[in-house]
C-alpha positions as semicolon CSV with decimal commas, in nm:
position;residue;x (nm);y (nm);z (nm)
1;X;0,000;0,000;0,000
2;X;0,300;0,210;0,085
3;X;0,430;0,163;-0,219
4;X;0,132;0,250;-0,457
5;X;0,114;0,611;-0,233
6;X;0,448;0,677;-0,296
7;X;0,394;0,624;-0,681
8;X;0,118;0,818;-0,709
9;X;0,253;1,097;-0,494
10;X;0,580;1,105;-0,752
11;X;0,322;1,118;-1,046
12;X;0,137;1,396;-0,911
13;X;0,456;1,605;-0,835
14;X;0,620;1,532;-1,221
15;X;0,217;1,591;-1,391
16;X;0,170;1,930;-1,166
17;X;0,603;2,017;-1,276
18;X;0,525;1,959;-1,653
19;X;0,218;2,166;-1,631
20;X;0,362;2,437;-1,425
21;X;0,687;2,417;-1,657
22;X;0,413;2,447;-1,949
23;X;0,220;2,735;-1,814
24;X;0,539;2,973;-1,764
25;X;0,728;2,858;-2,068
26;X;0,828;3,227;-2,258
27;X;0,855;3,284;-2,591
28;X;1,218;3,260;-2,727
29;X;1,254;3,600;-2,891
30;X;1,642;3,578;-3,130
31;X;1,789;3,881;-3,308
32;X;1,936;3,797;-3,635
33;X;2,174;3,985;-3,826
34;X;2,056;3,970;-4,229
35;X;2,237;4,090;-4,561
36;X;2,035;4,263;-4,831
37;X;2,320;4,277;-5,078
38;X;2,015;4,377;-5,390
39;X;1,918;4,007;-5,416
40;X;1,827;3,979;-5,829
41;X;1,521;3,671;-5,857
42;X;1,516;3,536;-6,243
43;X;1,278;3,257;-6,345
44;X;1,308;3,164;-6,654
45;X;1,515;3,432;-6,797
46;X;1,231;3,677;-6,627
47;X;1,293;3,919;-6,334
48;X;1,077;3,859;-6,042
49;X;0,985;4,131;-5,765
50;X;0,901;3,945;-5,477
51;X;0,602;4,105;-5,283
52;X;0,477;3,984;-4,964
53;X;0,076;3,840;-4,904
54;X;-0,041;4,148;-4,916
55;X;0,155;4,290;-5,246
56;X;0,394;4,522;-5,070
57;X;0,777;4,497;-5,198
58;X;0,973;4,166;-4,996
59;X;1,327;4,201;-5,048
60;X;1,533;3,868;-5,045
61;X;1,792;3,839;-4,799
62;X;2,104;3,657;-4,694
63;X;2,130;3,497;-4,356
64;X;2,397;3,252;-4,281
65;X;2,451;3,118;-4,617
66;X;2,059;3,066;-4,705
67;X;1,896;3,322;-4,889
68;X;1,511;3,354;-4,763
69;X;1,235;3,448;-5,022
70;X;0,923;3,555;-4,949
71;X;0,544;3,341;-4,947
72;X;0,284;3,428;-5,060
């Protein structure tokens, strides 16, 4: 009997430490340091202008060797 109040005791601290843990968990905010070195986009021998969802001007940029285009 000892035994099974002990277990369940131990489960209730780890359930009630992974929810508290869950609960306070902040966002990870990073700065990143990007290179818009007037990134050209051709597709088939045709300029592109990337523009964001909403049609306003995306520029390309360079960030640790990847270049990142914008979705739409």
């Amino acid at each position: 009997m000892k035994k099974e109040r002990l277990k369940g005791f131990i489960t209730g601290i780890l359930i009630a430490s992974l929810v508290f843990a869950t609960i306070n968990a902040a966002p990870v905010k990073k700065s990143l340091s990007v290179f818009y070195n007037n990134i050209q986009v051709v597709v088939d021998g045709v300029k592109i202008n990337p523009t964001d969802a909403k049609g306003n001007k995306a520029e390309p940029f360079a960030y640790d060797g990847t270049i990142y285009l914008p979705r739409k």
